[in-house]
N, C-alpha and C positions, 0 to 999 in steps of 0.2 A: 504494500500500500504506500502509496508517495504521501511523503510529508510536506505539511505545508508551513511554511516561517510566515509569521504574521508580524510586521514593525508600524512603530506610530508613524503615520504617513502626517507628513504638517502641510503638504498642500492636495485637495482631492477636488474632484470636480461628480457631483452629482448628473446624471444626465433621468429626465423621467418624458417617454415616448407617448405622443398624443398623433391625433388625427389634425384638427387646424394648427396647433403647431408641434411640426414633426417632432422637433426636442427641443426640449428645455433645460437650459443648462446652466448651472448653481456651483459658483467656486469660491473655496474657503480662503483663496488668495486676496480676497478684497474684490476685486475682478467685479465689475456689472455682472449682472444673471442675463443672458446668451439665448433670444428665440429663433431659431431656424420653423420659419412657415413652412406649412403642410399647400400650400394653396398649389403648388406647378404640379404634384400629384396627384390631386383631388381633380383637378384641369383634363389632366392625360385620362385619368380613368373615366372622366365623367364623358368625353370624346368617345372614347371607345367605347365604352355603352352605347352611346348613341348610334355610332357606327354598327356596332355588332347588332342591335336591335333591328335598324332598315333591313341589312341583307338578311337577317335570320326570317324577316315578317314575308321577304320573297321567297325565298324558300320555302318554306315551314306552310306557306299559304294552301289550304284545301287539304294539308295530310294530318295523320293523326302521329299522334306522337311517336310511336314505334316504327313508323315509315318512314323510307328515303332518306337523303344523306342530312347528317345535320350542323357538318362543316363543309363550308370552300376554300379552294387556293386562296381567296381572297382574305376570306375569315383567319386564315390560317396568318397570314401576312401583316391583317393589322395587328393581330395577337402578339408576333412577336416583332413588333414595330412598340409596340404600348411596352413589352416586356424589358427590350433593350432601354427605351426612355426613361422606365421608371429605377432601372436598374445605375444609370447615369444618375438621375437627380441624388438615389440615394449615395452613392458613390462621391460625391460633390459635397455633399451634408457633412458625411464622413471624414474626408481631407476638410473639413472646415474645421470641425468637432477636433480634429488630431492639429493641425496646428495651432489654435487656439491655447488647445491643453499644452505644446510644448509651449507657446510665448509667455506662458504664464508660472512656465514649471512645474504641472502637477504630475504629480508621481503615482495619485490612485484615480481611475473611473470606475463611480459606482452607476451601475443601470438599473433601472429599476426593472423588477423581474416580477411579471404578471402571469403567473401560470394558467393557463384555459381560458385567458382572456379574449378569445376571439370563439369559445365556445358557447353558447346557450345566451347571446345576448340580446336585448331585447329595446335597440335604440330606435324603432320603424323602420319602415322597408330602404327608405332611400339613406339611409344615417348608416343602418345596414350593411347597404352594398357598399356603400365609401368605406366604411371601416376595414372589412374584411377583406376587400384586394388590395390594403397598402402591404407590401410583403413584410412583416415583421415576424422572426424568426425568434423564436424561445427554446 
């Protein structure tokens, strides 16, 4: 079993992950508290919904659910068009988040850790779908 050393860290930077704004970040360095907005994700997804929804309503038109195909080249394309995008923004957040913490010197990031949190929630339909495709990994 690996051990773990635990020392008093004298600069940490809190980070705690939200929907409007993607992180919020708290440092014991003095430092302002730090919002990176959620709005160019909520943007791309809320796009792609719309997209996915036209060609799906052509498709899907006259069959019952178990029939016929239920992706296209197209559908396929904007998919991973929204996937790359959103994979950038978060990528970008990240290199913010990590220079930050070096210009400030913090030595610990604590994240706030929400387990099942994207399980059994119950924000309405549209509050919903924006939550659940920001990819946030636990």
């Amino acid at each position: 079993e690996p051990t773990i050393t635990i020392h008093e860290a004298t600069r940490v930077a809190g980070i705690d992950i939200g929907v409007d704004n993607l992180t919020a970040i708290a440092f014991t360095s003095g430092h302002h508290p730090v919002l990176i907005k959620g709005n160019e994700i909520k943007a791309v997804n809320q796009f792609y919904n719309k997209q996915i929804a036209h060609y799906r309503s052509l498709l899907r038109t006259g069959k019952k659910d178990s029939k016929g195909i239920h992706q296209t080249k197209r559908m396929k394309r904007i998919s991973e068009k929204r996937n790359r995008r959103v994979k950038d923004i978060l990528h970008k957040a990240s290199r913010k988040i990590i220079d930050l913490c070096v210009e400030e010197g913090i030595e610990v990031i604590v994240v706030g850790n929400n387990a099942g949190w994207k399980k059994r929630i119950h924000m309405g339909k549209k509050n919903n779908q924006t939550f659940v495709q920001i990819p946030f990994h636990t």
